[in-house]
N, C-alpha and C positions, 0 to 999 in steps of 0.2 A: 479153493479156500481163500477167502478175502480177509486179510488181518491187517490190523493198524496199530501201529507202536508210535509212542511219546519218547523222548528223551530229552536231554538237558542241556547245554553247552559247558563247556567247562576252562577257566584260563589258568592258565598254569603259573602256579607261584617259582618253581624254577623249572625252567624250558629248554625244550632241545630245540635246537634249529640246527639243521640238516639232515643229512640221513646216507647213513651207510651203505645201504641198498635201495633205489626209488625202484625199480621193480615190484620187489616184497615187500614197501614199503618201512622197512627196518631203522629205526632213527637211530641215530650216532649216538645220543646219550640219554641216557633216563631222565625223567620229569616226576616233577609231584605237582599235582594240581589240584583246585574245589571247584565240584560242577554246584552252577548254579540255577536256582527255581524259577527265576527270571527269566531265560533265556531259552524258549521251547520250541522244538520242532514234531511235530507229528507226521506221519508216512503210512501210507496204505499201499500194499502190494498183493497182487493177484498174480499169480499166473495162469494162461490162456493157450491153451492151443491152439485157438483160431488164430490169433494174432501173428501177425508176420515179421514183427518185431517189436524190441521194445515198444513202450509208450510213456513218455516223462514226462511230467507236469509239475513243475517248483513253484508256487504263490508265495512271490517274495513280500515282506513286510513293507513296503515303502509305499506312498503314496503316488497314486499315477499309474504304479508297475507295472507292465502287461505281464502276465504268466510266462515262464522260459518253457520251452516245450525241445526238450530233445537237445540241450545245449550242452551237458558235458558228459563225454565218452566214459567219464571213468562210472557213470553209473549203469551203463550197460555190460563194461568191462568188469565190476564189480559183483553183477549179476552172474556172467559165466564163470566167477570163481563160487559164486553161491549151486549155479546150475549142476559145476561137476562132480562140486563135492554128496549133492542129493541124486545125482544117478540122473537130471529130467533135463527134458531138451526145450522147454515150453518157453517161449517170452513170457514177458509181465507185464503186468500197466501199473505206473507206480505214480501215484502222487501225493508230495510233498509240502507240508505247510510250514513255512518259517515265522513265528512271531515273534520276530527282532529283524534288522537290519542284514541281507543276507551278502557274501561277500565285502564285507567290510573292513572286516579285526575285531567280528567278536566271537568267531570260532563256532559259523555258524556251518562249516562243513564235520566240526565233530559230533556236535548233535544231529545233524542230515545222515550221516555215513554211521553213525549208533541206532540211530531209530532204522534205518534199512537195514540193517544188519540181523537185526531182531527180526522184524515185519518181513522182508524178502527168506529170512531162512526157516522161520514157522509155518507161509506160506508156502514154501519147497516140502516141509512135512518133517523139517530137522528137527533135533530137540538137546542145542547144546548148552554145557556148561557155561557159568560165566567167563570162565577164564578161555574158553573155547568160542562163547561169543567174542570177547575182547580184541583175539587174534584175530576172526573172524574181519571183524570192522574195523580193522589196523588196517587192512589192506585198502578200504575205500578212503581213511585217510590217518594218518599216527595220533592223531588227537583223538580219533573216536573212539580208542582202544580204552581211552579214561572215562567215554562219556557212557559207555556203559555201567557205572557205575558211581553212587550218590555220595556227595558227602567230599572229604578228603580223601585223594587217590594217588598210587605211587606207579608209574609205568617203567620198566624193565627195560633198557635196551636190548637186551641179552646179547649172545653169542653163538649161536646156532646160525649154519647157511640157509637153513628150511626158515627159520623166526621164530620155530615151535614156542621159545623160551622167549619172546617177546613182546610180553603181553603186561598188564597193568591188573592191580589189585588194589581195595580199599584200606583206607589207615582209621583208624580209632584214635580220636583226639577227643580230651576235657573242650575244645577248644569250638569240639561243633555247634553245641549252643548257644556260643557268644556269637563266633565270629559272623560278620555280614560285609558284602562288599557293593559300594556304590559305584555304579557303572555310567562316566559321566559321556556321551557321545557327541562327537563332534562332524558338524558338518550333515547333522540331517542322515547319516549311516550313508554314505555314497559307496559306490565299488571304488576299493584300493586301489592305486595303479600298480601294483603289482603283485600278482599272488603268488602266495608262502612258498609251493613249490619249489618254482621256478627261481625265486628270491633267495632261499635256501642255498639250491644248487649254485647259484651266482656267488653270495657269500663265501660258501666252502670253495669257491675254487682262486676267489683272487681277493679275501682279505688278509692284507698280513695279522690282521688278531685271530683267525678262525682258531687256531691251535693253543692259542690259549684259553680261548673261551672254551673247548674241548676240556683242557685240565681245568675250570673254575667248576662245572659243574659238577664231578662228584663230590669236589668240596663243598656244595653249597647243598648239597641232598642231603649229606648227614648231619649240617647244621640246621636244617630244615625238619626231618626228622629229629632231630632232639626236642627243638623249640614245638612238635605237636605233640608229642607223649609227655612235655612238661606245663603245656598250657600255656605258653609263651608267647604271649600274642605280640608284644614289641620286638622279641627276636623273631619270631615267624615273619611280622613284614617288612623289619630293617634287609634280609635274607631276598627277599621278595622284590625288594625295590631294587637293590643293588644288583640283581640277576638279570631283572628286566633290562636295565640304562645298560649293561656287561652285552646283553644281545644285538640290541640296538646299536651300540657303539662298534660291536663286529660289523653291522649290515653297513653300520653308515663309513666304514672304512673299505670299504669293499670297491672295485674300481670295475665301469663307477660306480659312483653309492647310491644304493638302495636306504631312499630318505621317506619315510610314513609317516611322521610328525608334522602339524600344521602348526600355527601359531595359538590356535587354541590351547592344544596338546602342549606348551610350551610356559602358557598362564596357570594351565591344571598343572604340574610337577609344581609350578612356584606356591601354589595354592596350598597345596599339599605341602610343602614343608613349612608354611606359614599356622594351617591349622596344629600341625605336629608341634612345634614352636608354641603356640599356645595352649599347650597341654593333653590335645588331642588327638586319640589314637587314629593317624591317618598314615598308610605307606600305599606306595602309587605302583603299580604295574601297567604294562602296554605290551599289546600283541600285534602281531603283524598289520598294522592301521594305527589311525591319529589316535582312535579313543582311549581315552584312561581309568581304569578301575583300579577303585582304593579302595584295599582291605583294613576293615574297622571294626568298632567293637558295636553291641546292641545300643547302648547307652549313646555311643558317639554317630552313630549311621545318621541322625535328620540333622544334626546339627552341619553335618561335613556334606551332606548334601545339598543345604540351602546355599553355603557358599560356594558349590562347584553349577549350581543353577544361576551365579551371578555374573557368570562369566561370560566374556560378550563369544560367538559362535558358537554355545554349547548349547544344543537344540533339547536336548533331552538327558533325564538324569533321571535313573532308577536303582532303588532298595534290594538286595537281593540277598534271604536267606541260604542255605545251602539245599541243592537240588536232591531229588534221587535219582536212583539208577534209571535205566531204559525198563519199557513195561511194556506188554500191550495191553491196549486199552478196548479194543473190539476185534 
């Protein structure tokens, strides 16, 4: 059976970086995050008894790209947690479309490892829950755990040795109709020089802020949760911004430092409190990469976009309502 699943990317308004278990992929602290519409990957997986092994095939978004075929392990090793839990020993041939910038910082392995997660375990003949897909796609990466699901989402570090308990669910906010976030990119979407992972791992083990940044975010989840059950869009991205520069400032202390900000990334932040400054609802988030996505309101989305299109290195800049969940789509 040949199925193809859609899913969304999602960046997180406050973020974990690191993780408690990279095996089981178990992140150190919970996240709330809005997956966005903008930001799509689709995946088709088959499996094959003829085949002698995987077969992967990623069409990244960039222009020039050549196809990656068979470049990272964790999607075959993703597969035999999909294989054992279906009972089948079959390979797959899997391939994957990124329409956005893939390895960059826009969180394009949680929409990659959601939409396979879906597609690879439909195709196996499973028929899980969402909270059973969520863990499922935890394992291919801790972000995809949200990207199954649309809209505002809360992921669960848990406490469990197994992860059973950590898994992500959606939030209900007044806020979903407003909110929109402008995704300004810098540098053409290039690969990061360093990915989350690895950067992660490096962080947690020689910055002296990691342990704080550990105790800021469950303070900032419940102020975060307050600010979507009240519709609080100036506290949702004051919350949002100050979590991001809180992460960053972990990596960038880190020895050595783990620095993803160019100069671009450095005129968007200024931008951003200049638009805010004049009355307009802008608060800036960054993820693992230069780019900067500011969460705003319907009213304020073209206005705060033309000024972050005026910026010299910023190749591209796009609108983005809130996404939905993972689907399949054939």
């Amino acid at each position: 059976m040949i199925v193809r699943a859609r899913a969304c990317a999602n960046i997180a308004l406050v973020k974990y970086w690191g993780k408690r278990d990279s095996a089981l992929n178990l992140p150190a602290a919970g996240s709330l995050s809005v997956t966005l519409a903008a930001l799509v990957t689709e995946t088709t997986v088959e499996f094959d008894r003829a085949l002698g092994r995987d077969e992967v095939s990623l069409i990244p978004n960039a222009p020039g790209a050549r196809p990656f075929a068979d470049t990272d392990p964790r999607v075959s090793a993703f597969l035999d947690v999909v294989r054992a839990r279906a009972g089948i020993s079959a390979f797959a041939r899997v391939h994957s479309l990124n329409r956005f910038p893939t390895a960059s910082g826009l969180a394009s392995s949680a929409s990659g490892f959601a939409a396979l997660a879906l597609a690879a375990s439909r195709a196996a003949g499973l028929a899980l829950s969402p909270r059973e897909l969520s863990v499922l796609a935890r394992r291919g990466s801790g972000s995809a755990a949200r990207s199954v699901f649309g809209g505002f989402v809360r992921m669960h570090a848990g406490t469990r040795v197994d992860g059973s308990d950590a898994f992500a669910e959606p939030i209900a906010s007044p806020l979903a109709a407003r909110l929109r976030v402008v995704i300004a990119i810098v540098g053409g979407g290039a690969h990061k020089p360093f990915g989350s992972r690895d950067a992660m791992a490096h962080t947690a083990e020689t910055s002296p802020l990691y342990r704080d940044w550990l105790a800021l975010v469950p303070r900032d989840l419940a102020a975060a949760e307050a600010a979507l059950a009240t519709g609080d869009l100036a506290a949702l991205g004051a919350i949002a911004e100050g979590n991001a520069l809180a992460m960053h400032a972990t990596a960038i202390a880190a020895r050595p430092a783990i620095v993803y900000w160019q100069p671009p990334t450095l005129a968007l932040l200024a931008a951003v409190r200049a638009l805010r400054d004049a009355g307009r609802a802008a608060y800036a988030t960054i993820d693992a990469g230069p780019h900067v996505k500011v969460v705003t309101s319907a009213e304020d989305a073209a206005p705060v976009a033309a000024a972050l299109r005026a910026i010299d290195g910023v190749t591209a800049v796009a609108v983005s309502e809130l996404g939905p969940g993972a689907e399949v789509i054939a």
